[in-house]
C-alpha positions in Angstrom: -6.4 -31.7 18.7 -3.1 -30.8 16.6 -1.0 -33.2 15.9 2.9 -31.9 15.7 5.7 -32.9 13.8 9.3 -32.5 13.8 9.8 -28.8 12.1 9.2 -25.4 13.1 6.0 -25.5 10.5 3.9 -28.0 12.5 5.2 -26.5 16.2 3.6 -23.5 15.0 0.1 -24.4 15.6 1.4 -24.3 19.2 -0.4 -21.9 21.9 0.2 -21.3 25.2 -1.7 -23.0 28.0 -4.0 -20.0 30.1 -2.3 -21.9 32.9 1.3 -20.4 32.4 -0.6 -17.3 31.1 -2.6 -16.5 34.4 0.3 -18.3 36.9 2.9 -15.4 36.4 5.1 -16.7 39.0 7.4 -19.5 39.5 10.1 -20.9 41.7 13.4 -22.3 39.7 15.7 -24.6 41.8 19.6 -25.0 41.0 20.5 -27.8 43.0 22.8 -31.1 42.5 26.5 -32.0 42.8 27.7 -28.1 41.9 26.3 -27.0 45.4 28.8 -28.9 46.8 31.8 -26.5 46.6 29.5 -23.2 46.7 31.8 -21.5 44.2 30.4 -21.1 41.3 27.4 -22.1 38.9 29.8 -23.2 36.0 32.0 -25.5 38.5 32.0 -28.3 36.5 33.9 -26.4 33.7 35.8 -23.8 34.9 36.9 -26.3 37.6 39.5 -27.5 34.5 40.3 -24.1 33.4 43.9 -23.6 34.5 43.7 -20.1 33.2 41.1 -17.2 31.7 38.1 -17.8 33.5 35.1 -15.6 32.5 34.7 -14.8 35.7 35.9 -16.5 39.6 38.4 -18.9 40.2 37.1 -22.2 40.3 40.3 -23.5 39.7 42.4 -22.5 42.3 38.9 -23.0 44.5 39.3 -26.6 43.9 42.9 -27.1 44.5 42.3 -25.4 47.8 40.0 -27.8 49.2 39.7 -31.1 46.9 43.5 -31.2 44.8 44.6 -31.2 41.1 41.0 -31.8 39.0 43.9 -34.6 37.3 43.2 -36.9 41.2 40.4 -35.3 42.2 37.8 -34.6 39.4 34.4 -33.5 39.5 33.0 -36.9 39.5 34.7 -37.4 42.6 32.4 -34.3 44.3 29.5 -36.6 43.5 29.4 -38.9 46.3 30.0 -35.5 48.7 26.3 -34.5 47.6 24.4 -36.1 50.1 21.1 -33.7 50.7 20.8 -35.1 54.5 18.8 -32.1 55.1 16.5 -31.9 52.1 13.0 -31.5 52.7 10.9 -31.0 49.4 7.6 -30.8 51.0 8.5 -28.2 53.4 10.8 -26.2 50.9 7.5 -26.5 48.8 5.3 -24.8 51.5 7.5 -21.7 51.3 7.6 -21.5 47.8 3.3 -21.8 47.5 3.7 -19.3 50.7 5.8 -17.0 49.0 2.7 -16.9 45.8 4.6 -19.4 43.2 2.4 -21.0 41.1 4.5 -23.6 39.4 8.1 -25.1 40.6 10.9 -25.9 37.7 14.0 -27.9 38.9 17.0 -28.7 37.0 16.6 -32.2 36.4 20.2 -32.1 34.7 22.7 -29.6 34.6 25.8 -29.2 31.9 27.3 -31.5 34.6 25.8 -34.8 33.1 24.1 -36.0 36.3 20.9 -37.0 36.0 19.4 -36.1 39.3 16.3 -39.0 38.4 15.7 -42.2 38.0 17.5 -42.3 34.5 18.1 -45.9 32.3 20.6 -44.6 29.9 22.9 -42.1 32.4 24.3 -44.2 35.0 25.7 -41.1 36.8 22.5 -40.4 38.1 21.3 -39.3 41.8 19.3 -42.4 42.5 22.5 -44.6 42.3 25.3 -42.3 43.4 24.9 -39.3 45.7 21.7 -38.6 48.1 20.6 -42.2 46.3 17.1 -40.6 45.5 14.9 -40.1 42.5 15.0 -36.1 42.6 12.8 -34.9 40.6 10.2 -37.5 41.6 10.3 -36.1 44.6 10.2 -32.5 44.0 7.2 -33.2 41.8 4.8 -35.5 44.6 5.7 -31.9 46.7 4.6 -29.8 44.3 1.7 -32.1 43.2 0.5 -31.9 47.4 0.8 -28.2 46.7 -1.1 -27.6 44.2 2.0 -26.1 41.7 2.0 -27.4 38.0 5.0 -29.1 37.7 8.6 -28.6 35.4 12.0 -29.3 34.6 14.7 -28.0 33.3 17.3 -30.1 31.1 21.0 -28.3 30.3 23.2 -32.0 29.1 22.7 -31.0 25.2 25.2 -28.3 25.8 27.7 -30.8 27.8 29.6 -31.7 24.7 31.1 -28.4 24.8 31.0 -28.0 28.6 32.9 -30.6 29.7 35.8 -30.3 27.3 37.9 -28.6 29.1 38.1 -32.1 31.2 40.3 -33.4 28.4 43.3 -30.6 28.6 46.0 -30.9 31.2 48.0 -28.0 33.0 49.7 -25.7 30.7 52.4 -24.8 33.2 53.4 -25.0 37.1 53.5 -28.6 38.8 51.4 -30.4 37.2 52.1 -29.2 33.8 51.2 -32.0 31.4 49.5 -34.4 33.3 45.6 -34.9 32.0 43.0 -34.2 34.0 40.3 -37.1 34.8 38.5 -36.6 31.9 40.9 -39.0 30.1 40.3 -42.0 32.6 38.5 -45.0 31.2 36.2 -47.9 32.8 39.4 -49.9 33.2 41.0 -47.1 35.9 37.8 -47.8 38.1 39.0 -50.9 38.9 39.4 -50.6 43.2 38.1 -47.3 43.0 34.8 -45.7 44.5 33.3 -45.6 41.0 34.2 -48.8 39.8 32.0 -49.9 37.4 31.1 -46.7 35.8 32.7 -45.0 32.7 34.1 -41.4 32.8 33.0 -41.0 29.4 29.4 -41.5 30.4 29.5 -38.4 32.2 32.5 -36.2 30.8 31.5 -37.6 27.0 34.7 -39.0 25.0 37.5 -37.2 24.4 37.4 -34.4 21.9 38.3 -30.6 21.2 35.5 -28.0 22.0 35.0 -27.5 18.0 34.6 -30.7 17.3 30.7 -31.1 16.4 29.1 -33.5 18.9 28.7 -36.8 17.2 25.8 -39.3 16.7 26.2 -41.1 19.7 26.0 -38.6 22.1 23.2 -36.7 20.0 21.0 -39.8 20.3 21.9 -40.5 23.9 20.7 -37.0 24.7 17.3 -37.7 22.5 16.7 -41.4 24.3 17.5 -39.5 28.0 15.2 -36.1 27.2 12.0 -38.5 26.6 12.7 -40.6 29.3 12.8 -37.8 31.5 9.2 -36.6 29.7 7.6 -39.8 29.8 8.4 -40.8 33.2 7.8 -37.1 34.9 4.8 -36.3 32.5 5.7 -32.3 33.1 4.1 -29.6 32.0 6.9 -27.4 31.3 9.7 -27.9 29.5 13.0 -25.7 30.0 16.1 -26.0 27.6 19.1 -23.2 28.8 19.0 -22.5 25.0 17.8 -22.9 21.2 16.4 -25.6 20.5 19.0 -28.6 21.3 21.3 -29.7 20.2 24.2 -26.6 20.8 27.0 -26.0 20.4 29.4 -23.1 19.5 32.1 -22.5 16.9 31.8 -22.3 12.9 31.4 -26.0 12.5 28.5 -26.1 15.1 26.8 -23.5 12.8 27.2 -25.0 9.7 26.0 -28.2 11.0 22.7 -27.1 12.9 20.4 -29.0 10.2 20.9 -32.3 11.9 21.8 -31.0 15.3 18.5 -29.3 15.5 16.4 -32.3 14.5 17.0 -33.8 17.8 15.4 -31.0 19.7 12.4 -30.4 17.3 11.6 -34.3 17.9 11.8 -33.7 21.3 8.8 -30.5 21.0 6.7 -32.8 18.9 7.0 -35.8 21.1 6.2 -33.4 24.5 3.6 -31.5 23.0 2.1 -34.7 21.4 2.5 -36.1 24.9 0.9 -33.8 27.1 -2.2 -33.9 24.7 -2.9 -37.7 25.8 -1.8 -36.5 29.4 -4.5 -33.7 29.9 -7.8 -35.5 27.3 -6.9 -33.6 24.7 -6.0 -30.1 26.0 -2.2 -28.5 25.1 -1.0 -27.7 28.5 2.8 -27.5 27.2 4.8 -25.0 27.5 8.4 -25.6 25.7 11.0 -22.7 27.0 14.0 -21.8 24.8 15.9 -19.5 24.2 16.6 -16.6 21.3 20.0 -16.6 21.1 21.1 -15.0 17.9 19.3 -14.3 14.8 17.0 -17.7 13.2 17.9 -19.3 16.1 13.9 -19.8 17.0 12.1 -19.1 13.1 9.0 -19.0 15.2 8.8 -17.0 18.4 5.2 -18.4 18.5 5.9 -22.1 18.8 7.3 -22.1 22.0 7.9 -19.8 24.9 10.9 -17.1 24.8 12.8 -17.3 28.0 14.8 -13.9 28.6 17.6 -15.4 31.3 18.8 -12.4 33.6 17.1 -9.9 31.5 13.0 -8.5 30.5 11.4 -7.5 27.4 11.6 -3.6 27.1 8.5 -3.5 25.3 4.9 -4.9 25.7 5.1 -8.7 23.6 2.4 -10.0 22.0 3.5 -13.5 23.1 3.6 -14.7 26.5 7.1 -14.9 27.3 9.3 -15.6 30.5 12.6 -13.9 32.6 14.6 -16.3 34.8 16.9 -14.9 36.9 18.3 -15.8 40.2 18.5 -14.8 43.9 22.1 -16.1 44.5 24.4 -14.7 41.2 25.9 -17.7 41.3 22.7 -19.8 39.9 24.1 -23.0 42.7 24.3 -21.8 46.3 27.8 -19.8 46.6 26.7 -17.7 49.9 27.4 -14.4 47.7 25.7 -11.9 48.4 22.1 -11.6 46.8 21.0 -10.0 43.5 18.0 -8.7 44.7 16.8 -6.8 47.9 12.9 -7.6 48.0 11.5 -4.6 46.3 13.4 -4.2 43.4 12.1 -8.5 42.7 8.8 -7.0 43.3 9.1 -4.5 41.2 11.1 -6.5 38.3 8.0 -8.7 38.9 5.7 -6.2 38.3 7.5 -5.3 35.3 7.9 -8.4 33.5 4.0 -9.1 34.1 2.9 -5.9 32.4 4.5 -6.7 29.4 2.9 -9.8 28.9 6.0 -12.4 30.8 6.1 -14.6 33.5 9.0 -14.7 36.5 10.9 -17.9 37.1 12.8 -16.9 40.1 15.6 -19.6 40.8 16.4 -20.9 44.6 20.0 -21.9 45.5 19.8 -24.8 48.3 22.8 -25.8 50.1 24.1 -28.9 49.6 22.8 -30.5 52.5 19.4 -29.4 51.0 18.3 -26.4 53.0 17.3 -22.7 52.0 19.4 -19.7 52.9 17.8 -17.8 55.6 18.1 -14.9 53.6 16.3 -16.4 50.5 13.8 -17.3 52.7 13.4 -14.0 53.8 13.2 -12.6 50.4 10.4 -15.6 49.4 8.6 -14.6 52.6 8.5 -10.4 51.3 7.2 -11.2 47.7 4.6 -14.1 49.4 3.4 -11.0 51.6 3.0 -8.2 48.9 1.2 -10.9 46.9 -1.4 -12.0 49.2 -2.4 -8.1 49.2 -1.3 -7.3 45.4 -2.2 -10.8 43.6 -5.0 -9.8 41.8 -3.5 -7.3 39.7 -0.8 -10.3 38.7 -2.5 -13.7 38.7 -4.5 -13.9 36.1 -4.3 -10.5 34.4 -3.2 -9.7 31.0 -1.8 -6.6 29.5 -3.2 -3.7 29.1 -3.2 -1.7 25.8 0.5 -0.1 27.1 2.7 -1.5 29.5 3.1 1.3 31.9 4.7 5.0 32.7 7.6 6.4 34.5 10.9 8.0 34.0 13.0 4.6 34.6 14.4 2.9 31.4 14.5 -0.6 31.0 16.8 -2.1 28.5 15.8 -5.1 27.1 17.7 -8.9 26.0 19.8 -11.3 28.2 21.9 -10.5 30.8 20.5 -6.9 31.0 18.4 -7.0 34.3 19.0 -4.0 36.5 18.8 -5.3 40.1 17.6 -2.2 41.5 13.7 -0.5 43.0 11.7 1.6 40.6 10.5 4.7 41.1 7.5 6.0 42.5 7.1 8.0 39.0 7.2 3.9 37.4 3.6 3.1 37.2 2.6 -0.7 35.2 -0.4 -1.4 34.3 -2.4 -4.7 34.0 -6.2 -5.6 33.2 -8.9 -8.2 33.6 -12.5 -7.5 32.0 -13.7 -4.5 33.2 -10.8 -3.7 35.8 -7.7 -1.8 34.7 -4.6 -2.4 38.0 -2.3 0.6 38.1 0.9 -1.1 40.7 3.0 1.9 41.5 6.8 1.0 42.0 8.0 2.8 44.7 6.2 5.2 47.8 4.9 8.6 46.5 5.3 10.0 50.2 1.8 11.8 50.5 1.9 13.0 46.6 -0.6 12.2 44.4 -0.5 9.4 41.9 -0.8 10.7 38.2 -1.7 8.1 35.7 -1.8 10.5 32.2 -2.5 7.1 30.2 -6.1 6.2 31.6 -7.2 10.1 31.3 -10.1 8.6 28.5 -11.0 5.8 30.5 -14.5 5.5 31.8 -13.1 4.7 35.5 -16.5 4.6 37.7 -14.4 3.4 41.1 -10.8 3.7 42.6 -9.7 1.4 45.4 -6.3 0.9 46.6 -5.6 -3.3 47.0 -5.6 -3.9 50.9 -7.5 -0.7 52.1 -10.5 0.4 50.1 -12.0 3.5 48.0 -9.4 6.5 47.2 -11.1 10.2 46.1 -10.0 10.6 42.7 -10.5 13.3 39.8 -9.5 14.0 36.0 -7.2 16.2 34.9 -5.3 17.9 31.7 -2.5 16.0 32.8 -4.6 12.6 33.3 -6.2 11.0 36.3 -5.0 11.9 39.7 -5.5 9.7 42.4 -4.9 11.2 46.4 -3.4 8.5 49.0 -4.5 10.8 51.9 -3.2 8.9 55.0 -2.1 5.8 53.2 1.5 4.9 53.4 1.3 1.7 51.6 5.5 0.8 51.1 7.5 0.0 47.8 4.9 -1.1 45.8 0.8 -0.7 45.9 -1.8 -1.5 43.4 -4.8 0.8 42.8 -7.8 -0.7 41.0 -10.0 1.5 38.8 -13.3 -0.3 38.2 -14.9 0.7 34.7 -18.4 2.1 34.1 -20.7 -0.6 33.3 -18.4 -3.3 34.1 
């Protein structure tokens, strides 16, 4: 077996596991101190932004229902998160019901709360909060289920995050007066986090250009392979390059020894997860591509596309994450996606050689959205009929047909169905799976791409045999009497398979 090193030319012996490969489908879970307001998945930060918010208002949101961030901070939403109603085995039912074959949750957000049993992060979920090892949990439920097992770690980017914690009002009332990043140990004294350091959660004091320092890059390195050794996963998610980040000129110039820290960390986890599983690499490392030389080698880990797909057929596996609620944490907004156009986006990213990792918002008493769990219940559904042609297949030699563009990159998804006129292909030896995105309505199915194929058998997934024939425009499959809904799969078995 390969033994890795800290640099981008040992990671490159890397290859992905035919686990992830055939599994195609996965359940992500935002869920920790940030579902307590239900605002907005960058709480924690925008929470201090007085003014010029990308996008919401979580500032005026928290002076509406907690006060100034300068006497009521975001630490002090920590002991509000209680999860009274949290259930991981039965939330883990749905998700294995709903076809998801391996379960990522955030083990630590950008907040700095380690949501586990963590000796270097006293902010943590076991002492404070619902008082319980998290992801320990989440992963005996996923274990009972049969779901390979994840997590997701976003603290390498809380240098910058939680900056804004540091500033103070720029006008209006309480114009001047710092907001609780700036409290020390000392202020604890007779409060309810006495004992405990704001600047173990908010870092120390410093301006967002200001290149995170030793200390806190080596307290991220000590906590991310705690978090490895202790949860043994077999996925590993970072919500960007290759840790540590951090924006500005100074960040850029400096990424040498900020990125040692998170090639140690791929070494040490692949390394790892060798011994774990006898010798076999079931790793799989997710980053992401976020400007150019940002990942040297596309081939050493796995490229995660975040709210966005490939536009074209990859040659390495690769992975979308997106979200039902917008907000990533449970805000009650309205949802990104009605249940075909997932099932079709599903579809899509599959044929082009990518997995989904669909995130969950729970509340923050621990419970799923009847409405996600309506969603969950439509994709488990079309699955159980349509599985074959995604669990397990790989690409075929093009990705599909239709009239609908799909752009590719981050942040690019298009929320909406397919057409009927969409067709994606997949294949497994001697099996090619048209799925057709949308309901032709009685017309027949064209599919000009497999017009030189030696198809012996048609069958549509669910019902049986179709009549079939080939044409100058390709082969043409009739549905007769079938009306088989906003997405179907036809099989076309090959002579001599």
């Amino acid at each position: 077996m390969p033994s890795f090193s800290p640099s981008w030319a040992s990671l490159a012996a890397y290859r992905v596991p035919d686990w992830f490969r055939d599994a195609k489908f996965g359940i992500f879970s935002h869920w920790g101190v940030q579902s307590v307001p239900a605002c907005d998945g960058w709480y924690a930060r925008l929470m201090y932004q007085q003014h010029g918010a990308p996008w919401g208002d979580a500032y005026a949101h928290h002076l509406r229902h907690f006060g100034h961030p300068s006497r009521f901070g975001y630490k002090d939403l920590i002991p509000q998160w209680r999860a009274e109603r949290w259930d991981p085995g039965e939330l883990m039912a749905t998700f294995q019901a709903a076809g998801a074959r391996y379960f990522v949750p955030v083990a630590v957000h950008h907040d700095n709360v380690d949501l586990y049993a963590s000796s270097f992060q006293p902010w943590n979920s076991l002492r404070l909060g619902p008082k319980r090892d998290v992801v320990a949990a989440w992963k005996q439920a996923a274990q009972a289920r049969g779901l390979r097992f994840g997590v997701s770690s976003h603290c390498d980017r809380t240098w910058e995050w939680l900056s804004l914690a540091f500033r103070a009002d720029t006008d209006g009332p309480w114009q001047g007066i710092p907001y609780d990043g700036r409290l020390t140990r000392e202020d604890g004294r007779g409060q309810w986090w006495e004992g405990l350091d704001p600047a173990d959660l908010y870092t120390r004091p410093h301006s967002p250009a200001e290149p995170p320092d030793t200390a806190y890059c080596a307290g991220w390195l000590q906590r991310t392979l705690e978090l490895i050794e202790r949860y043994q996963p077999d996925l590993l998610y970072f919500d960007g390059p290759l840790p540590i980040v951090c924006a500005g000129e100074a960040c850029r110039q400096d990424r040498a020894r900020l990125e040692r820290y998170g090639l140690e960390v791929a070494a040490h986890f692949y390394n790892q997860n060798q011994l774990w599983h006898g010798g076999a690499l079931e790793a799989v490392l997710n980053v992401k591509n976020w400007e150019p030389g940002s990942v040297p080698d596309a081939g050493a880990v796995v490229l995660d596309i975040e709210k966005g797909v490939s536009g074209e057929l990859k040659v390495q596996p690769w992975q979308t994450d997106t979200s039902l609620d917008p907000q990533w944490f449970y805000s009650a907004s309205p949802l990104a996606f009605s249940s075909p156009a997932l099932i079709h986006t599903l579809v899509d990213i599959v044929s082009k050689n990518g997995n989904l990792l669909l995130n969950v918002s729970l509340t923050a008493e621990g419970e799923l959205p009847a409405e996600q769990r309506s969603v969950l219940a439509e994709i488990g559904a079309w699955l159980s009929v349509h599985g074959e042609a995604i669990y397990g297949s790989r690409p075929y030699r093009i990705f599909g047909e239709g009239p609908t563009e799909v752009p590719g990159g981050d942040f690019s998804e298009r929320n909406l169905p397919f057409t009927w006129r969409d067709v994606r292909y997949t294949a497994k030896p001697g099996r090619i799976y048209a799925t057709v995105l949308g309901d032709p309505q009685g017309n027949p199915v064209r599919l000009p791409a497999l017009s030189s194929e030696p198809v012996a058998r048609v069958s549509l997934l669910g019902a049986g045999p179709l009549p079939w024939r080939r044409e100058d425009s390709g082969l043409t499959v009739d549905l007769g009497r079938f009306s088989p809904g906003p997405a179907f799969t036809l099989r076309l078995d090959l002579a001599g398979a």
